[in-house]
N, C-alpha and C positions, 0 to 999 in steps of 0.2 A: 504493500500500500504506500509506503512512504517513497520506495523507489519512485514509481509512475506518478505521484506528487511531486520529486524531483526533476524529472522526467519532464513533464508539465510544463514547471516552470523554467526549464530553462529550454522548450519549445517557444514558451510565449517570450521570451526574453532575446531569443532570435530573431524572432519573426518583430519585433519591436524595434532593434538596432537595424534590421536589414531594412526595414522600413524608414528609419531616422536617414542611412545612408542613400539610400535609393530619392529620398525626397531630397538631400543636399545635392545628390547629384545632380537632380534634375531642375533645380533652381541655379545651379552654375552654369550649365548648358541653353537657359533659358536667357540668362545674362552675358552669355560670350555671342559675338558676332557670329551669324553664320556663319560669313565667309571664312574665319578662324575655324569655325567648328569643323566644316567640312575639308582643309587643306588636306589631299595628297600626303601619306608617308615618304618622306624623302627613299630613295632607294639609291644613293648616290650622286655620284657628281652631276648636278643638270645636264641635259643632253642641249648638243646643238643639231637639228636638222637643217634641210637643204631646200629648197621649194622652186624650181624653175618651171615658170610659167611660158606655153606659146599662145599666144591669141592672135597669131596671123590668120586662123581662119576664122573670126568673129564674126565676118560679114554672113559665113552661114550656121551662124550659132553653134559654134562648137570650139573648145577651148582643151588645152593640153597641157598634160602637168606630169614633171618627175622629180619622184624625193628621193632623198637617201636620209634613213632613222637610224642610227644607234641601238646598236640591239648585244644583247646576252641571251646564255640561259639557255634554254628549250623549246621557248617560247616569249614569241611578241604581242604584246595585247594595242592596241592600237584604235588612236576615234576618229571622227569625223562630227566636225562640231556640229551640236545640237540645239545647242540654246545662245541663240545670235544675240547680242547686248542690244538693245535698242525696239530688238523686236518682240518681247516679252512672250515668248511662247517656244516649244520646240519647233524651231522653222527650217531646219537646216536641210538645206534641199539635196538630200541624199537621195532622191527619186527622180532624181536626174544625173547620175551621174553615172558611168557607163568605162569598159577597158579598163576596168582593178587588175593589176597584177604584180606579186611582189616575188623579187627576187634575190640571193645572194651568190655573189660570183659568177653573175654572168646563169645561175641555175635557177630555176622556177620553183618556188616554195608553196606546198600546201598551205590552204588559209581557209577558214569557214567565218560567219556571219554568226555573231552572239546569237541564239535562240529569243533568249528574251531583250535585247535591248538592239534592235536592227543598225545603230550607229556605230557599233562597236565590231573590231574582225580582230581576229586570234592568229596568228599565223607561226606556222610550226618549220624550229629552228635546225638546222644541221650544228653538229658540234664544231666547237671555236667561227660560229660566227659572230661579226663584230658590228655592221651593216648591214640593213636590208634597202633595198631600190625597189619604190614603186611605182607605180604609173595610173595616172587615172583621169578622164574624161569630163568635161561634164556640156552637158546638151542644154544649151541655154531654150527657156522656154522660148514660145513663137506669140507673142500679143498677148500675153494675160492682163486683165485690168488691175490685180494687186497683188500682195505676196510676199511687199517688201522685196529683202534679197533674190527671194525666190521666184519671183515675177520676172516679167519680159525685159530686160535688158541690154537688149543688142540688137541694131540694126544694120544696114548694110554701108554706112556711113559715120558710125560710132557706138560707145557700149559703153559702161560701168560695169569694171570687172571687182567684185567680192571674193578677198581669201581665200574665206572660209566655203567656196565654193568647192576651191581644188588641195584640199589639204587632209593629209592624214599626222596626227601626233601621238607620241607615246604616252602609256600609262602611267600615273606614280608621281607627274610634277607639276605643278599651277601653271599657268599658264605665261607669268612673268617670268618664272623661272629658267621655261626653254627657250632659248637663243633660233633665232632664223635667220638662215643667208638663202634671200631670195633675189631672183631674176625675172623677166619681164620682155620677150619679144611680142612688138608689136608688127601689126599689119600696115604692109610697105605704105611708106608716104604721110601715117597719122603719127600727129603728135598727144603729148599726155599730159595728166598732171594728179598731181598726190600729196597729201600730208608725208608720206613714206620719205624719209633722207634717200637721196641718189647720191651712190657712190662715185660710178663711173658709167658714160652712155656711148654707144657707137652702133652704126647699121644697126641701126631700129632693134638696137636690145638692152636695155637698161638693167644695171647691176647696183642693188639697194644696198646701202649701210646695214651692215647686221644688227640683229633688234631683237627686242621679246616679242612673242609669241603674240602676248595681247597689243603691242601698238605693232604687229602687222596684219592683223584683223581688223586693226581697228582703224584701217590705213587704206579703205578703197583705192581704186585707179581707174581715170574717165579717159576715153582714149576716143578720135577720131580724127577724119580728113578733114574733116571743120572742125578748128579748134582756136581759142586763144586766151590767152591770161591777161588780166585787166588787174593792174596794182592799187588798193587802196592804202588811200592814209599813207603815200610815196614819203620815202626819207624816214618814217619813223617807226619806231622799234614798240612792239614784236609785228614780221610785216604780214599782210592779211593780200590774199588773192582772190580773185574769180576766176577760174578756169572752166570754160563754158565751151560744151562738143554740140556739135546743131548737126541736124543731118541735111543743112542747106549752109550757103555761104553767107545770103541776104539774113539770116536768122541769128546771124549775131551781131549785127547790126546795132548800137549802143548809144544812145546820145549823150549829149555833154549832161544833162541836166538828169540822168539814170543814173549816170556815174557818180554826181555827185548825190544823190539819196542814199548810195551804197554806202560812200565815206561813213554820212550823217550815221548809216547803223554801228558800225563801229563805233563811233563816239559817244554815239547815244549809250552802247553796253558799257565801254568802258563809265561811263560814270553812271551807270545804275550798281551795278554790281564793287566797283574801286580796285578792281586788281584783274589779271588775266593768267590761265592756268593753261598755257598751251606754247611753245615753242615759236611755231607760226602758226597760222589758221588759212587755212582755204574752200573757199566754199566750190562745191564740184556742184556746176551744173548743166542739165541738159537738157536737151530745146528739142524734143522730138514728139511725134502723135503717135510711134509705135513702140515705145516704152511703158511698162506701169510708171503712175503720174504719183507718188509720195513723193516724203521724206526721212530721212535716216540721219540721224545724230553719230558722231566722231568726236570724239576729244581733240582735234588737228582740225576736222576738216565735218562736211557735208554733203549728204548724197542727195539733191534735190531736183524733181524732176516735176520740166512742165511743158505745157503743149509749145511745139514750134514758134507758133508767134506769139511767146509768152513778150518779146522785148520792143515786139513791132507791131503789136497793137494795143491802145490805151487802154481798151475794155478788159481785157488778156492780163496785161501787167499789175491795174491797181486789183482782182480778181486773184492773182497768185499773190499778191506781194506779202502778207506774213507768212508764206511759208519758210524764208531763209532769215528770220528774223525768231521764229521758232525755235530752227534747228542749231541757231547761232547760241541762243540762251541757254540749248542745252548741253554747251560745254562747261558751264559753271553749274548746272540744274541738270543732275544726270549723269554726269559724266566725271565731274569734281565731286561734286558730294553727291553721295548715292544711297537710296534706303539699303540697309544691312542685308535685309534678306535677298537685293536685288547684286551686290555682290561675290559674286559666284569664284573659287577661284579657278574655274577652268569651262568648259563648252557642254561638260556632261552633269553636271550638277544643277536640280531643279531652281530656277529662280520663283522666288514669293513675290506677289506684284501688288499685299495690299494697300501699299503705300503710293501708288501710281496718281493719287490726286496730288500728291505733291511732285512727284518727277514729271505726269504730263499736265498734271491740271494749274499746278504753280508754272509752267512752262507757256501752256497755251495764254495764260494770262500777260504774261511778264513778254511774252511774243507781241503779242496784239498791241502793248501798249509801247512798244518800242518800234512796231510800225509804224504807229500815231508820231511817236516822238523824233521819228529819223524822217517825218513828210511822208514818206512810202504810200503811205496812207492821208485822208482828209479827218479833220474832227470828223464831218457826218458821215463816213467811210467807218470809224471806229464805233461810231455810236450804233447805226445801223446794225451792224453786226452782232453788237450786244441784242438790241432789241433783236432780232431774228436766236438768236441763243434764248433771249426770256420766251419768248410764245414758243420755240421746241420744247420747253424744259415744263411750261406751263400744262401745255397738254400732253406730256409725259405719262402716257394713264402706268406704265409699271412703275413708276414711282411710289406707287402706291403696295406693291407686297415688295420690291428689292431696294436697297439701300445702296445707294453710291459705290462704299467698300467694297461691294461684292461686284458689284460692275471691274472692279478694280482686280478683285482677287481672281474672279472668273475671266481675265483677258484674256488668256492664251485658248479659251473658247470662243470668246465675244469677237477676238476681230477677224475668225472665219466665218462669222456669221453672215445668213443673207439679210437684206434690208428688208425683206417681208416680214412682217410682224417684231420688228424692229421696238417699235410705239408700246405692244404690251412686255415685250420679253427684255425691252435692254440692249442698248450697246455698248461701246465704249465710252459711257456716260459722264464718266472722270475725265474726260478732256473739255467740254465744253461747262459742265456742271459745276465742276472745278472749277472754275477761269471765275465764275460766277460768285463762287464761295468768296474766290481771294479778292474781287473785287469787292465785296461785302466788307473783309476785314480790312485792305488798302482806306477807306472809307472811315472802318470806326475807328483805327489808328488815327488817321486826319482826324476826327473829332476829338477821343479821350486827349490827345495832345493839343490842342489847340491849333493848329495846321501848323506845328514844327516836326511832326516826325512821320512817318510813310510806310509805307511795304521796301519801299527805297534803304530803310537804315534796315529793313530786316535782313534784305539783299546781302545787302553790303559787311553785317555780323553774319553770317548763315555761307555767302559764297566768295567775301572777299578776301583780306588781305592776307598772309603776303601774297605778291606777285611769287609764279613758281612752274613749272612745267609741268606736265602730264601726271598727276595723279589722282587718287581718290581718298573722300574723307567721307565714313560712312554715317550714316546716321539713323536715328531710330523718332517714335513718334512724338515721346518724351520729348528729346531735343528740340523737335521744332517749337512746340510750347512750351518749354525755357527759351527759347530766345526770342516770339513774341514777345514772353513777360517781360524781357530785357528793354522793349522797345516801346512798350506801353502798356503796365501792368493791366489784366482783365482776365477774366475765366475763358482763355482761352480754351482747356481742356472741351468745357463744356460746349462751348462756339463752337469747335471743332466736330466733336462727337454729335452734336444736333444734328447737324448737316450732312456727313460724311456717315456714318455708323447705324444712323435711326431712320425708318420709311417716315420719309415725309412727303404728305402728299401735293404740298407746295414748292416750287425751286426757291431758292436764296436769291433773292430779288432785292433784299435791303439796301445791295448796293448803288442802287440804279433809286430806289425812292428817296434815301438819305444822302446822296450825290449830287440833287436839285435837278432833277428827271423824272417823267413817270411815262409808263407806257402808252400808246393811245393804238387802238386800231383805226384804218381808214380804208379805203375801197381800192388804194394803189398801192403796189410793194413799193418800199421806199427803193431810194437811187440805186443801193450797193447789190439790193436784193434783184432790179431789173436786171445788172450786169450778167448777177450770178442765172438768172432763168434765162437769158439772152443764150448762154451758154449751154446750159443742161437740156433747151427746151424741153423743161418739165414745168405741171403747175400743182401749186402749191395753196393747197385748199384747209390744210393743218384747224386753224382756228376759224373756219365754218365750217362748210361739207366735213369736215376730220378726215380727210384722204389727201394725197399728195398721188400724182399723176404723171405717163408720161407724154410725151407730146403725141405719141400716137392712142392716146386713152387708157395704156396700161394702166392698171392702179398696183404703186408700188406700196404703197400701205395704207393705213386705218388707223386712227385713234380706236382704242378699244372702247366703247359705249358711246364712242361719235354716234353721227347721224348716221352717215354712209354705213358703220358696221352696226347701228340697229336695224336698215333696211338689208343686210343680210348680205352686204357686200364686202370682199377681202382681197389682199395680195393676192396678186397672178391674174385677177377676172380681168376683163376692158371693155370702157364705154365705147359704145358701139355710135349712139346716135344723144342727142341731147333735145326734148321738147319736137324729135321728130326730126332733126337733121343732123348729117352726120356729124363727129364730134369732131369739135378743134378745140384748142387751148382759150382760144376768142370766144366761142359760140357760148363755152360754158362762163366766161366771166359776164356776154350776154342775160345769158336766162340768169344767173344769180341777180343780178341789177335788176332786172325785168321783173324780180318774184320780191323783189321788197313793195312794189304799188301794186300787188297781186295777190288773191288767196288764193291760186291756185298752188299746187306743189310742182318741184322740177322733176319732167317726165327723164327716165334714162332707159336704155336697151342694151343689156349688158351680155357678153360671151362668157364663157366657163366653159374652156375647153369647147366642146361641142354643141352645147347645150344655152340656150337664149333665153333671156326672160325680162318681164321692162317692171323697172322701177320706181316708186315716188318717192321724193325726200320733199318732209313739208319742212321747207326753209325759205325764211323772210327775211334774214339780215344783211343781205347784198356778201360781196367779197369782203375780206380780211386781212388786213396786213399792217405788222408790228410796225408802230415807230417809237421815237422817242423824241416829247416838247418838254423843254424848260419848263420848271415848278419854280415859280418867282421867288418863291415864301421860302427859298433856301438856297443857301450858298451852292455854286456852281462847282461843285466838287471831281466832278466829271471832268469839265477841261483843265482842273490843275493836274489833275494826275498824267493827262498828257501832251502838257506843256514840255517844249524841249526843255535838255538839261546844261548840254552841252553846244548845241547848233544854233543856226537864226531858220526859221523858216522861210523856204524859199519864195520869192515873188510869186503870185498867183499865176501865171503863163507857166511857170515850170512843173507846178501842180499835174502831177498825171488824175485827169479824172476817171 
């Protein structure tokens, strides 16, 4: 008896400590950075591999690569990057990639494909080898509309070539740790350009300064027969480029008064943020209609892509112009300080993206407003935009069961989403909903301080000083609300988590009412919004009908308990006819007008698939569209924030409208 009393207690007396231990454990691991958490076992001295690229035949989408890896043992385990920084998902286009073969001395070595994890290959070693040689392909897609790196890239007159397209690296080491000497032929006659150090160039084959692993991922290359580099901010230090491939010669076409807005963004970042974290910087861009049209953030540089006559047409250029003003902010946001769980220290380890309202949503913001401030942009260019963000966000109907965060957490689902049902399910909602949030808090800062302090001095504590080169400072969520409080004490915890963490069935709009603004609808899309539909020819019925359209009637969405999807209409169907004739983008803004001095409803005759059936929507309130007038009854809070900081604004003639 007294044995198994003994017995007993000093069961429960285990199970007690191993529980005390197992909980310290896991409150240290909960408190260590990821990226820490996850390093790679050193297995030796870091390796250096070899990466020569041929892209002389880009013009028909196919690109060529030979490594030589460092190798021991019996066996090489070897990856193929998976998780591209920037692009917040596993994106790495291993399904296009074609001609794997590794060999040692000149002999062809067995290799199989991990069962469970497809980016990963094993390859089986002969004894005393030292090196393996690989080889491998990759089949650049043909016109896809996104994908990021993985999208259509090359045409028959220029490309953006990505790394991490033709690379394989070894198991065991971070990715700062391995060393790369790569090389780089191009297709006869084009010239290039890159954040990447060039060593030494001749007949069109460039040989790079050796480097780590992550700044040559992180190191795109635009290459074509139309090409040129445009210097800003000449003579001063650290120096900044545009290197722009057009698949026309007329298409880089430049004027004096572009150039100079370009400057203006430069100066404008350098004194929003006080310091710069990059060697030089180069913005890579490309002028083509047969590329995916994003863009991709670089610590050096940027990968930004827009239709052909993004530079030679007015409509085109004010239209695209935050996108490089985006990708610029996020060398300091994103790429200098980065959420913890976002870095990874290599290509195979899962990135956490709940922080994403900070990396792209503090990005989109601090974008937009340095459009505004560099000219690129008009006030009513800036403001318009906002208001077009308030009425998406407005009628938002999943707002109501998901919360921001999870838009955030859920990205690397969200941004292969289709746009159908978009409205109940969620997008990538942390980019524009965000922008909205930080305009909120930009806003109460201006107020709690008396208009002496900004989002400006957050910037500048959070992504400035000192000046420094290429690195990262990680952060967590805490931090950013320490250094709010730093800048104007308030709950921000709670500010934060309202917004971001909790369904709210309202968007954050405070900053646009408390800014000396309020929304108004009226029967015409405002200026910025005409550009944008000039472009898409789609219309946009959001805030009456609840559907958005495309110019040939598809309907690409629904508000969920709109109008249109109580009459039983959704993504994929198309109006056919509107009141009995066929349908245009005109006809329908007709009958809406026509049915506000009318009881009758607007008749429609809708497809599905094969099948027809005609519709009534009782609706009176003519068309719908966001703007934004002056609130007298309060300080105009709106144009100080993006009042330049560093420029003059340009004479109104130079104004791109």
């Amino acid at each position: 008896m007294r044995r198994l009393q003994v017995s007993w207690l000093l069961v429960v007396l285990l199970v007690f400590f191993s529980s005390l231990s197992m909980g310290q454990a896991r409150q240290k691991t909960k408190r260590a950075a990821p990226a820490e958490a996850a390093q790679p076992a050193p297995q030796g001295p870091a390796p250096t591999i070899t990466v020569a690229v041929d892209a002389s035949e880009a013009p028909r989408r196919i690109f060529h690569a030979r490594m030589t890896i460092p190798a021991s043992g019996n066996e090489l385990t070897v990856y193929y990057p998976k998780w591209i920084p920037g692009e917040h998902g596993p994106t790495g286009p291993i399904v296009d990639t074609a001609g794997v073969t590794f060999s040692a001395g000149g002999r062809p070595l067995l290799w199989r494909r991990d069962p469970l994890d497809m980016y990963t290959y094993h390859v089986e070693l002969p004894p005393g080898t030292t090196q393996v040689e690989a080889t491998m392909d990759y089949l650049a897609p043909v016109e896809t509309p996104g994908g990021f790196t993985a999208g259509s890239s090359t045409t028959a007159r220029m490309a953006v070539m990505s790394w991490n397209w033709l690379l394989l690296y070894p198991k065991g080491w971070t990715s700062d740790q391995i060393q790369v000497r790569s090389s780089l032929r191009l297709p006869q006659g084009w010239k290039f350009g890159t954040a990447l150090p060039v060593a030494t160039q001749a007949a069109g084959t460039i040989e790079f300064a050796p480097a780590s692993l992550t700044t040559m991922v992180d190191s795109p290359v635009i290459m074509g027969a139309h090409m040129k580099t445009v210097p800003l901010q000449e003579g001063k230090k650290p120096p900044h480029h545009l290197d722009i491939a057009a698949d026309s010669e007329a298409a880089l076409q430049m004027s004096d008064e572009q150039r100079q807005l370009f400057d203006n963004l430069v100066v404008e970042a350098g004194a929003m943020f006080g310091a710069r974290h990059y060697r030089d910087y180069h913005f890579l861009v490309s002028l083509s209609d047969h590329v995916a049209h994003f863009g991709l953030e670089h610590h050096e540089s940027n990968d930004s892509r827009f239709p052909e006559n993004y530079l030679t047409d007015a409509n085109a250029f004010t239209s695209g112009n935050s996108l490089l003003p985006h990708e610029f902010v996020h060398s300091w946001n994103g790429k200098y300080r980065r959420p913890a769980d976002l870095a990874t220290p290599e290509y195979t380890t899962p990135m956490q993206s709940e922080l994403l309202w900070v990396y792209e949503g503090l990005t989109n913001y601090l974008g937009i407003v340095l459009t505004a401030r560099s000219s690129l942009w008009t006030a009513e260019n800036w403001r318009d935009t906002i208001a077009r963000d308030a009425m998406r966000y407005t009628y938002r109907s999943g707002r109501r069961w998901r919360p921001v965060s999870d838009t955030a957490t859920a990205a690397q689902l969200l941004f292969g989403a289709s746009n159908a049902w978009a409205n109940w399910r969620r997008g990538v909602d942390f980019y524009e909903e965000g922008a909205l949030m930080w305009l909120e808090a930009d806003v109460l800062i201006r107020q709690q301080t008396g208009g002496k302090k900004s989002l400006d001095d957050f910037t500048q504590l959070f992504h400035g000083a000192p000046d420094s080169g290429p690195m990262v400072r990680t952060y967590t969520f805490d931090e950013v609300v320490n250094t709010l409080n730093q800048v104007a004490p308030y709950d921000w915890r709670k500010f934060l988590t309202d917004r971001i963490r909790r369904v709210a069935p309202q968007p954050p709009l405070g900053g646009i009412e408390q800014g000396g603004w309020r929304i108004v609808y009226r029967d015409t899309p405002n200026a910025f919004d005409k550009i944008r539909s000039a472009e898409t020819k789609g219309m946009d019925c959001t805030a009456s009908l609840g559907m958005t359209l495309k110019q040939d009637g598809t309907i690409e969405d629904v508000v969920n308990d709109g109008l249109a999807s109580k009459a039983g209409l959704g993504p994929g169907m198309k109006v056919i006819a509107v009141n009995g004739r066929r349908y245009t983008n005109n006809l329908l803004t007709i009958a809406m007008m026509e049915a506000r001095d009318s009881k009758d409803p607007i008749q429609f005759i809708v497809e599905n698939a094969e099948f027809y059936r005609t519709v009534a929507i009782d609706y009176h309130d003519g068309p719908r569209y966001p703007h934004l007038v002056r609130d007298p009854s309060k300080p105009d809070i709106l144009g100080d924030i993006i009042r330049p900081k560093a420029t003059k604004p340009p004479a109104p003639a130079a104004v791109v409208q």
